[in-house]
N, C-alpha and C positions, 0 to 999 in steps of 0.2 A: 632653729625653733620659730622666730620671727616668720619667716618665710613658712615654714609652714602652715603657719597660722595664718596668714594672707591668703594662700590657698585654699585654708580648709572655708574661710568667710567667703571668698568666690561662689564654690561647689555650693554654697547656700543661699546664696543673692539670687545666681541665675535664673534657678526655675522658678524662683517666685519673680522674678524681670519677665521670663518665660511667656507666662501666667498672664503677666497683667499685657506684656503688649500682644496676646490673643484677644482680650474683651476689649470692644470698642470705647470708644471714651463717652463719658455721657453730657450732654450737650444740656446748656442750659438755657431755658426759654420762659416769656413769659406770657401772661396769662392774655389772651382775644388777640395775641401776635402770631399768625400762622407760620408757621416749620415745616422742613423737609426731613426725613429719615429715610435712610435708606436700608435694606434688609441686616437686621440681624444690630440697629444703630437705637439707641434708648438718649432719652431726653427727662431732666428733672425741669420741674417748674418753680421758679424762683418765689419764695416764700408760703409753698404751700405744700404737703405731704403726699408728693404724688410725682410718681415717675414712668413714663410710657416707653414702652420700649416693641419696635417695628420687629415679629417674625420674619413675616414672607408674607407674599403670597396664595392664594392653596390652589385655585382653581381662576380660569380667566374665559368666558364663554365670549366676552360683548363685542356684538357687530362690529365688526371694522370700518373704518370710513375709507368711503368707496366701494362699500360692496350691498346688495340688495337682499336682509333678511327677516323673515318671518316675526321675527323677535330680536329683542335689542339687547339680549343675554345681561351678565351680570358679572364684577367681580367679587371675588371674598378674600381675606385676607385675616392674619392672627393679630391682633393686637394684645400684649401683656401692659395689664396694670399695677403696679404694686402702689402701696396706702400703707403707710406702719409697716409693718412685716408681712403682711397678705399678699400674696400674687394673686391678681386674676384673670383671668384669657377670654378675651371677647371675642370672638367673632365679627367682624364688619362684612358687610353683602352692599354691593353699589350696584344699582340696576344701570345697563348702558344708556348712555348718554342723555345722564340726569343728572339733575345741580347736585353738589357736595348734598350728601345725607348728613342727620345726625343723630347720635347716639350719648345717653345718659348712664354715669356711672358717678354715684353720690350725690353731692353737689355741684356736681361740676356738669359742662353738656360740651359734647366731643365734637366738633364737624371734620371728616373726612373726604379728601379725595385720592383715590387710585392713579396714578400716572406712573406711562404713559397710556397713552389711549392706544387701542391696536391703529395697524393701518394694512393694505390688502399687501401681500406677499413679505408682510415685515414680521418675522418672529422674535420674540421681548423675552430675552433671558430671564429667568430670573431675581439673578443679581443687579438687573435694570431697572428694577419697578423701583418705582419712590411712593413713599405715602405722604400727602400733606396731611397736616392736622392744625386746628384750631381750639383750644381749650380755655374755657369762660368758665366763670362763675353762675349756675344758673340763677334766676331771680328767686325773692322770698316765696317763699310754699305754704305762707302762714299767711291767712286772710281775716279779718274782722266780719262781723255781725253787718248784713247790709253793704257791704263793700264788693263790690264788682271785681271779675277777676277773670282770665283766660285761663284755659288750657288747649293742647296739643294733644294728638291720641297719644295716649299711655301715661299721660302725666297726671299727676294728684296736686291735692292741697288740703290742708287741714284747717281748722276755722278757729281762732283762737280762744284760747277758755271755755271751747264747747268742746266734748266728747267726740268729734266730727270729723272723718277723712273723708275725700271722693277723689276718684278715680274717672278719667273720658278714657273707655276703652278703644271704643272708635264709631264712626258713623257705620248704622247698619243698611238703611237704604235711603235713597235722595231722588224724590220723583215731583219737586217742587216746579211747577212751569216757569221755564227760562227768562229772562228780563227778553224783552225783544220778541216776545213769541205768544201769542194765541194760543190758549189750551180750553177746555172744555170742561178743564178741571185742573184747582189752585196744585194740588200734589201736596204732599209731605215730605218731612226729612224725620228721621227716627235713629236715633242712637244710643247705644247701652254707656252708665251708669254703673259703675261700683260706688257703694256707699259702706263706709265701715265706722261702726259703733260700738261699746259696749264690747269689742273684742269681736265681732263679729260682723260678716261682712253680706251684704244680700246686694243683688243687679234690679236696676228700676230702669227701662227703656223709655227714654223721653222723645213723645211725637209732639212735633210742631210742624201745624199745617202753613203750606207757602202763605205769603204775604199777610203776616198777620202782625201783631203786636207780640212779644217776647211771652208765652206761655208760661203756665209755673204750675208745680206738684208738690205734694205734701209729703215728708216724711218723719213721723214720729212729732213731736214739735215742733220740726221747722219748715216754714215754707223756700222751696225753690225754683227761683225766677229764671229759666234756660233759653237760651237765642242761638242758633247753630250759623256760623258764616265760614264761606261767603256763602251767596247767591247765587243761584245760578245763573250764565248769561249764553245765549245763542252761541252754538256753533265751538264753546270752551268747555272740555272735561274738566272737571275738580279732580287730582289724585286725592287717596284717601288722607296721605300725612298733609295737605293741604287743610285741612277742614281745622276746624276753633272752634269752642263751645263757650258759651260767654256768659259765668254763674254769678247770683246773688245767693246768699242763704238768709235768711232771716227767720227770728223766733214767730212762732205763731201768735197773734193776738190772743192773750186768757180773755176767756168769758166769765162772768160775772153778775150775778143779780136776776135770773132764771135758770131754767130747766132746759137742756136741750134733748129734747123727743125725735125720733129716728122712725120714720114708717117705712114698708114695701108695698110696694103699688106694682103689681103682678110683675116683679124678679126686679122693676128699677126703684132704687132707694132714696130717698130724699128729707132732709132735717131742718127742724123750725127751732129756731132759738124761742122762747117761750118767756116773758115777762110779768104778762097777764096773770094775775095772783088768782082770779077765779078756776083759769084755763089750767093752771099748772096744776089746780087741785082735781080737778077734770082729767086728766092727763095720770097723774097719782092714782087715782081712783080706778083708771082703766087695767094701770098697770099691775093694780092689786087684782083686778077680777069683780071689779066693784060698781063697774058702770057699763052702761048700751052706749054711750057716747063713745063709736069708735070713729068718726067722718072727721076730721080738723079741716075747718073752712076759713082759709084765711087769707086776708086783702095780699096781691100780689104784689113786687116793686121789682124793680129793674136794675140791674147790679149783683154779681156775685158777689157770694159771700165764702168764707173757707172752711166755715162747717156744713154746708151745700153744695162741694162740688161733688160733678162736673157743670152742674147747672148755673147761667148766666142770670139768674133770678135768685129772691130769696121770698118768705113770708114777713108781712110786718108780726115784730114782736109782739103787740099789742093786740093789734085787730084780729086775732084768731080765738076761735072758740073749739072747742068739742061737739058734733051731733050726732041725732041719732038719724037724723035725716033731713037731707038739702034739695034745692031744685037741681035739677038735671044737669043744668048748662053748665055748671062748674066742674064737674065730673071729669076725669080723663088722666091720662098720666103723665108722667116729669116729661119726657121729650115729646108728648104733644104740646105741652107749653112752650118748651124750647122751639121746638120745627114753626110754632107759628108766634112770638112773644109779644108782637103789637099787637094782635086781635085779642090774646089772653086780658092782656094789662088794660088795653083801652075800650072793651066791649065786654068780656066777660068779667075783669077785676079782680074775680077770685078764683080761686082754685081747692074743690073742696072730691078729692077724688075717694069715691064710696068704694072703693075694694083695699082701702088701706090700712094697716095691719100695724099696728106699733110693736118694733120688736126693739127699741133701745130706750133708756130714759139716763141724763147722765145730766147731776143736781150741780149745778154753779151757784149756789145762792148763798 
């Protein structure tokens, strides 16, 4: 009976011994210490919920060294993540002979390299390919009011205690003139902008013209301070995953203690903060249908303001009026002050343009 009893506990050990020495053992590694796996080899990370485990391979196009091609092809390769009880399968793609890429999956940020590299008449089984990996923590995603902060294309951050995500999708084009180089024209850099709010999400494309001081856009309440690096320098491409977007967000200044009035000046728009206790009632008046004072003439100053952009100027609060008619010289529109702003401010002074239309009034007082 005995004996058969040892038997029968055999016949039942073995295929689960079977079992286990079929799956590879899982290697334990820690966190910004790079590793090797080899196909079909899985790795946990010591004190954190997260286990990577090396497929294959799928596809290997990249030039071989020593031989002369068009393209510098690419490899792709499977990666499984599991997290808790989730599997996920990523995909990695390595352009040839480019530094480790890197790839984001929760908190954490993955750099990979493919080895081995090809070489000319060598064929790489493959049960020979290794993946190295390096696995970090990535840094906080949570930024303060007025606090500077990077991103990388595809990356987000959220603004703490504000309703506020943003997203750098990526640079869309970069025609900035080169450090070292003569152009005839400074260029731009332009790149899109996810912003999500309120549950929802809208794309705002931020242009900053080369060599200038860090530009900045408004959206909703808050002002945003954006600087696109690097630079461009003679004779060096930027890749796109190279590029950094460099944000402030800050709340908008409340206004307070007037009226802010909104005119169109034939399709270009432009707004005076409004103090003047007579002017505001002037302004009131027009806005009921109640007055011929539709011209506002008022002392010009130097300095934007954030309820006036795009414009590099503002009007003094004060020194504006309502009329029903001015002299000539003051006459013209927002960007013929801008295109010329020292002859505006220092020979004309004012700006009182007779084709302008109040189509907003919005009461701070």
């Amino acid at each position: 009976m005995r004996k058969y009893m040892l038997v029968l506990a055999a016949l039942l050990v073995l295929p689960w011994l079977a079992a286990c020495a079929g799956q590879p053992a899982v290697t334990g590694v820690s966190l910004d210490k790079p590793f090797l796996l080899a196909p079909g080899e899985s790795a946990s990370v010591a004190g954190e919920d997260l286990t990577v485990r090396f497929v294959g391979v799928i596809n290997d196009s990249r030039c071989p060294e020593g031989a002369v091609c068009i393209w510098a092809g690419e490899v792709s390769c499977t990666l499984e993540i599991t997290s808790g009880e989730i599997v996920n399968t990523k995909v990695l793609v390595q352009p040839g002979s480019a530094e480790p890429p890197t790839t984001d999956f929760g908190d954490y940020r993955i750099t990979y390299d493919v080895q081995p590299y090809p070489q000319v008449g060598k064929q790489i089984a493959k049960e020979d390919y290794r993946l190295s990996l390096t696995i970090s923590k990535k840094l906080s995603t949570e930024f303060g009011l007025d606090e500077r902060f990077i991103l990388s294309p595809g990356e987000s951050a959220s603004i703490k205690g504000e309703d506020l995500a943003m997203r750098f999708v990526e640079v869309i084009g970069d025609s900035r003139c080169p450090t070292g180089v003569v152009c005839i024209w400074a260029g731009e850099v332009s790149c899109l902008l996810e912003i999500t709010s309120s549950g929802k999400t809208s794309e705002k494309v931020l242009v900053q013209p080369g060599q200038t001081e860090p530009p900045k856009t408004d959206f909703a309440d808050y002002q945003i301070t954006y600087d696109v690096q690097p630079y461009p320098r003679a004779g060096e491409q930027i890749k796109k995953d190279d590029y950094r977007l460099t944000l402030a967000v800050s709340k908008k200044p409340a206004l307070s203690g007037g009226v802010l009035a909104t005119f169109d000046v034939n399709g270009e728009k432009y707004s005076i903060f409004i103090t003047n206790i007579d002017t505001i009632e002037q302004v009131l008046a027009l806005e009921r249908g109640q007055s011929m004072a539709t011209i506002p003439s008022g002392r010009l100053l130097r300095g934007a303001e954030d309820y006036n952009r795009p414009w590099s100027w503002h009007i003094d609060s004060e020194d504006i009026e309502m009329a029903e008619v001015t002299m000539e010289l003051c006459d013209g529109t927002p960007s013929q002050v801008e295109a010329n702003l020292d002859y505006w401010i220092d020979n004309v002074q004012r700006f009182c343009p007779w084709g302008a239309i109040l189509t907003a009034v919005e009461d701070y007082r």
